[in-house]
N, C-alpha and C positions, 0 to 999 in steps of 0.2 A: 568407196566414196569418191567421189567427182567433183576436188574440191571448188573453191571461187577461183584461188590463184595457185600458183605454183611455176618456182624456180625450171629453168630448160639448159642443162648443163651438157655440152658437148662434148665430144672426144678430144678436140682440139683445147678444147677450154683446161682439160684435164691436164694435158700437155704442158699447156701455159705453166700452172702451177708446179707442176714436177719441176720443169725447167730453173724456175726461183729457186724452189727446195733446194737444187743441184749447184746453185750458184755461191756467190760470194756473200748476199746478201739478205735478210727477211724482210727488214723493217726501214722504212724512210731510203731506201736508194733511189737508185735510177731509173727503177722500173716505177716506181710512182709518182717520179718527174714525165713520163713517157704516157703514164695514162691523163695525168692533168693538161700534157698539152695535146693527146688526142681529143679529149672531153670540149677543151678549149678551142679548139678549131672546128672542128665536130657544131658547136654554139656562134661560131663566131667572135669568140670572147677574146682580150686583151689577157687575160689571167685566167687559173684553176687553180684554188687549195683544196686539195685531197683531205679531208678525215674521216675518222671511225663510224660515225652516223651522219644522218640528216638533222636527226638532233642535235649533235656539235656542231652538226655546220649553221643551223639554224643560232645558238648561242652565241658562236663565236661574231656572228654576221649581225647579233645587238652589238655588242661590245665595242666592234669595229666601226659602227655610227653614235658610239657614245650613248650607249642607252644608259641609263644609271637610276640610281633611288629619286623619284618624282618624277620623274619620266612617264609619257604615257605609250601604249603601241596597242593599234586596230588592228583587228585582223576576223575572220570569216570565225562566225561561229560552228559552220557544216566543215569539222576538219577532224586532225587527231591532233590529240591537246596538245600534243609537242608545238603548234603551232600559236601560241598560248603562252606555253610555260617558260618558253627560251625567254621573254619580258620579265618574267618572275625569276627566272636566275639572276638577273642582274639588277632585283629591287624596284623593279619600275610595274607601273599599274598595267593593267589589261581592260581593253573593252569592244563589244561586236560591232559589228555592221550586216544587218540584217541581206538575206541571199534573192538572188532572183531565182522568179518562179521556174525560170527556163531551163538557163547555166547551173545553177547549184552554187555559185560562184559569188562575191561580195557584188552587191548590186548597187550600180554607179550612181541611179539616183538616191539613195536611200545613203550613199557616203556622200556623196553633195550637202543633203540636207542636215544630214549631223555635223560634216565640218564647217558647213553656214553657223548652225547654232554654237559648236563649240568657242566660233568665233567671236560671237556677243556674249558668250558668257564665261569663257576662259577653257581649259582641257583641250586645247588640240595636241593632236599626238606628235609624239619625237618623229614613230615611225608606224609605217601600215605596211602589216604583210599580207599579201595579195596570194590567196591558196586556188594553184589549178587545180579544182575538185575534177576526181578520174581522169585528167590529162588531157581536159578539156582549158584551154589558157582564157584565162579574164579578160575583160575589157581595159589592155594596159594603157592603151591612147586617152582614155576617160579619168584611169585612174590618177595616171603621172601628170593630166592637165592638173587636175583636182590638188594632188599634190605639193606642185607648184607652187600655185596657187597661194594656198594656205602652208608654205616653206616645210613639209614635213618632207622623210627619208623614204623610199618603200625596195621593200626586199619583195622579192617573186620566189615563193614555197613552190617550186617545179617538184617536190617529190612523186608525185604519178606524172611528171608532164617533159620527161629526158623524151626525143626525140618530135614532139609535138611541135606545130608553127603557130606564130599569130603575124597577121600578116605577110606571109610571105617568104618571114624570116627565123629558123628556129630558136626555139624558147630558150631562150640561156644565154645570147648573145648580147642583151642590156640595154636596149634602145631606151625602153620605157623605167628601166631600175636603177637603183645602185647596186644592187646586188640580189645574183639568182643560187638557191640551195637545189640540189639536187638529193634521192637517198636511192641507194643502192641494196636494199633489203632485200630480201629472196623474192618475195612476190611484188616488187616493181618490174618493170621492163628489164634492165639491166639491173646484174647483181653483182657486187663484189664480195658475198656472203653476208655481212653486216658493213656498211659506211656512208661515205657524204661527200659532196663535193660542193663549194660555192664559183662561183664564175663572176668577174668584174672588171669591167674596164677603167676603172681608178687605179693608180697606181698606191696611193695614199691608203686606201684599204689592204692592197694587195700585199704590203708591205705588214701589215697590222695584222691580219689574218694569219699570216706564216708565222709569226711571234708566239700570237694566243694558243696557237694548236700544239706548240711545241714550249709549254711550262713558262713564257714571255722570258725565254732563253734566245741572246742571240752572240754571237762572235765578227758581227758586223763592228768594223771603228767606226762607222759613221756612228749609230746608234748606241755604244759604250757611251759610259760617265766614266772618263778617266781615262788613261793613259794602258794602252793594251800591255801583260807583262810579259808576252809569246805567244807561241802560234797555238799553243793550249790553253789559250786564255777563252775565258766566256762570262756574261756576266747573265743574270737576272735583273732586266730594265723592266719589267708588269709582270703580272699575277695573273698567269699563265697555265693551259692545261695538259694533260698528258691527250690529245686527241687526235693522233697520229696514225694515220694509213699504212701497214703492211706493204709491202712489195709483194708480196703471196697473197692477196686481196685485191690489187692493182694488175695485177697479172691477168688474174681472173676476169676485171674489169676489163680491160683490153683485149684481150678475146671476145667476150660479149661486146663490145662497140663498135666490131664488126662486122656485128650479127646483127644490128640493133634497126638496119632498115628492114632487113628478113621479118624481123619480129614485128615490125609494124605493119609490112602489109599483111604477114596473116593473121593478125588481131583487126585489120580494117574487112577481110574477107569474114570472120566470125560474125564482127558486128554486122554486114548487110546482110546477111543468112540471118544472124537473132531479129533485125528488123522486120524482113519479110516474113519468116515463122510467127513472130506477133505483134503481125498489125489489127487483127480482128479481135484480140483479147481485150479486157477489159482491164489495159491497163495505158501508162502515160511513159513512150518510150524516149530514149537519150534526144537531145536537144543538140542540132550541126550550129556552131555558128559561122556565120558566113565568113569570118575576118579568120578562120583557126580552121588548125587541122589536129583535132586531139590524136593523144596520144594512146588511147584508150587503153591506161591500166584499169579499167573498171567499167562494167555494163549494168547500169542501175537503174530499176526500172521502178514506179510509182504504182501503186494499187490503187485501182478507182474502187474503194471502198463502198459508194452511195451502190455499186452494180455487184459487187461483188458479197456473199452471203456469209460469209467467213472473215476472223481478223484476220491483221497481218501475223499475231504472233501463229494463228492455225496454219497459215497458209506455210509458212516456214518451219515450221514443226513437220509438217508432211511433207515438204521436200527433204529436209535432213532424215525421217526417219525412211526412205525411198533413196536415200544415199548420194544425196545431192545437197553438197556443200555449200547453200549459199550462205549470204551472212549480211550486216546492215552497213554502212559507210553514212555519216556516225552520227553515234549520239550526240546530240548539240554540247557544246563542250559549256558551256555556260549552265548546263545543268547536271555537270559532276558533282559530289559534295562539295569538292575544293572551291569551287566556283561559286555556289550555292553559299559557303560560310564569309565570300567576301561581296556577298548583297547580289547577285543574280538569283532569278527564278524564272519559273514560267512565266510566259507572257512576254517577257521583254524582247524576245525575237521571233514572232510568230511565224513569218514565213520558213526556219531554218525548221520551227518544231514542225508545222503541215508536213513540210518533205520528211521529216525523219519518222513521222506517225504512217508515214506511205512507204517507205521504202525497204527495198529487197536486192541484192548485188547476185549476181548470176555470175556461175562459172566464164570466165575467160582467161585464158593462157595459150600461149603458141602449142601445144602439143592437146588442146584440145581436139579430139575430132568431130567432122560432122556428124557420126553417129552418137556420139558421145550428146553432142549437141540438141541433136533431133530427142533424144531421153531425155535428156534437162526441158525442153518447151512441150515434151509431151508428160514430164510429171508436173510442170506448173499448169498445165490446164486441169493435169486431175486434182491437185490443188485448191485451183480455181472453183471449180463443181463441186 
C-alpha cells in the first residue's frame, strides 16, 4: 500500500532520541526549551510553547484569549474538528465561514459579510481560527483587517502549514495573529511523534500559555498569592492541564527542523510532477496563491464529476483496492452528529460541501518516488475509465 502520508525518520533523528534516553532528562528539560526556540526563530516568533498535540495547542491558545461559556469562535468548516472543538472545551459556541472555491481556505468575502451581519444583529466572535487547509496559508492580510475591525482575536491553525510563507514571511511568525498552532503528528511535515507547538509575539499570552500546559502550576513570586515559604514552594494560580512535551519528543522535533527545508523542496518537486502528469484528466488541481508558498502537507485534487462516469466513492474504492492509499481531507465538520445535534446541517455551507462531494487526497510524502508516483496517476486514470 502507498499510503497518502507517512512519517520520514532518519538515522540522525534516531540518534537524537538515544541521546535523551542517555541523558539526565525525559520530560519538560532543556531539550524542549531548545526545540521551542529553534521552532521560534525558525517562524520569526517572539515565543514557542511546546505541547503534546495540536489539539492542546489549539485549547490552550482559547483560554489564553479568554474564550469562556458565551463566547463565540469562527473557524473553516473544511478542517479536522479539532479546529472546532478547542471552543467547546472551554464552553463557548462555534460557527463556519463558508470556503473559497479556489484556496479551500475561509473565504474573505463570505467572513466580511457574516461579520457585517453579526454586527446589526449581535454574535460576533471572541475569536476566528484561520485553518491553512494542506499548508496552503489564508488570506491573513484580509483576515486580520476584518478582524480589527470588528475587535475579535484570530489564531492561524498552521497544523499542515510549519514551513509555508505568506507573504514573504514564514507562517508562524504572527504578523497578521495573536497566535499561531502548529501539530507535529507523524503525517505532517515535521514530527515529534505526537505534539504541538503555539508561536506569539505577546508576551502576556506567552506567559499564560506556559501556566495552562503545565496543571496552571507556577513557582514564579511574581504570579504567587502570598508570600513564597522556600525554594520548594509552588502554588496552583488556574486550572491548569497536564500537556506537556517530552524531551524525547523535542529531540525528535529538532532533528526534523533541520531537515524541514529538505522536506519541502521535495514535496514542491512531487507536486510539479503530479501537476504536469494531470493536467489533461478530468479533474480540478491544487490552487498557487500568489501571496503564499504552501507547504504542501496535502495534494488534493477535485473530481469533475459532470465528465467523469463513475462516483467519487468508485473512484476511491479502486484506488485502495490497487493499493493506493488515498483518503478525503474532510468531511465538513458541521456535518458530524455533534454538530448536527447543536442545529447544523446540510446546506448551511455549500461551498465546503461541493468540495468535499469532489474530493480525493493523493499520496504525498518525502520518500515518495517518482515511480511510486507515475503508479498512483496511472491508477487514477484507470480509475477514471
Amino acid at each position: 500500500m502507498i499510503p497518502y502520508a507517512r512519517q520520514d525518520i532518519s538515522p540522525q533523528d534516531i540518534e537524537a532520541v538515544i541521546d535523551v534516553l542517555k541523558s539526565n532528562w525525559l520530560t519538560q528539560g532543556p531539550t524542549v526549551q531548545r526545540f521551542e526556540k529553534i521552532v521560534a526563530d525558525y517562524c520569526g516568533a517572539q515565543h514557542a510553547v511546546a505541547v503534546n498535540s495540536g489539539t492542546s495547542a489549539l485549547h490552550i491558545a482559547c483560554r489564553a484569549l479568554g474564550l469562556g461559556p458565551d463566547d463565540m469562535l469562527w473557524t473553516s468548516p473544511n478542517t479536522f474538528v479539532a479546529s472546532a472543538n478547542c471552543a467547546r472545551y472551554c464552553g463557548a459556541h462555534v460557527d463556519f465561514v463558508d470556503i473559497d472555491p479556489h484556496t479551500y481556505n475561509i473565504s474573505v468575502p463570505a467572513l466580511a459579510a457574516k461579520l457585517e451581519s453579526a454586527s446589526r444583529n449581535g454574535g460576533l466572535p471572541n475569536v476566528i481560527v484561520a485553518v491553512h487547509f494542506a499548508g496552503q496559508p489564508c488570506d491573513m492580510r484580509g483576515i486580520r483587517g476584518l478582524a480589527d475591525q470588528y475587535g475579535c482575536q484570530v489564531i492561524e491553525d498552521a497544523s499542515h502549514a510549519i514551513g509555508a510563507e505568506y507573504k514573504e514571511c514564514p507562517v508562524g511568525g504572527g504578523q497578521f495573529s495573536d497566535l499561531t498552532i502548529f501539530s507535529f503528528h507523524p503525517v505532517k511535515l515535521v514530527t515529534t511523534g505526537e505534539g504541538g507547538l503555539i508561536t506569539t509575539n505577546r508576551d502576556d499570552l506567552f506567559e499564560t500559555l506556559c501556566l495552562l500546559r503545565s496543571h496552571g502550576i507556577t513557582r514564579d513570586l511574581n504570579r504567587m498569592r502570598g508570600q513564597s515559604e522556600g525554594s520548594w514552594y509552588y502554588q496552583q494560580v488556574d486550572l491548569g492541564y497536564n500537556y506537556r512535551m517530552t524531551d524525547i519528543q523535542a529531540a525528535l522535533g529538532i532533528s526534523q527542523m533541520q531537515r524541514l527545508p529538505d522536506f519541502i523542496s521535495r514535496r514542491r518537486e512531487l507536486v510539479v510532477r503530479y501537476n504536469e502528469l494531470l493536467r489533461n484528466l478530468p479533474i480540478g488541481l491544487p490552487f498557487y496563491g500568489p501571496d503564499c508558498g504552501s507547504a504542501w502537507h496535502l495534494y488534493v485534487v477535485r473530481l469533475n464529476l459532470a465528465k467523469v462516469s463513475k462516483s467519487r466513492q468508485q473512484v476511491f474504492n479502486a484506488m485502495r483496492a490497487n493499493g493506493i492509499g488515498v483518503n478525503v481531507h474532510y468531511i465538513p465538520v458541521h456535518l458530524h452528529p455533534y454538530y448536527r445535534d447543536l442545529g447544523f446541517g446540510p446546506g448551511d455551507f455549500p461551498e465546503a460541501e461541493r468540495y468535499y462531494a469532489e474530493a480525493v487526497t493523493l499520496p504525498l510524502y518525502v520518500r515518495l518516488s517518482n515511480s511510486e508516483q507515475d503508479f498512483v496517476v496511472q491508477e487514477l486514470v484507470n480509475a477514471l475509465n
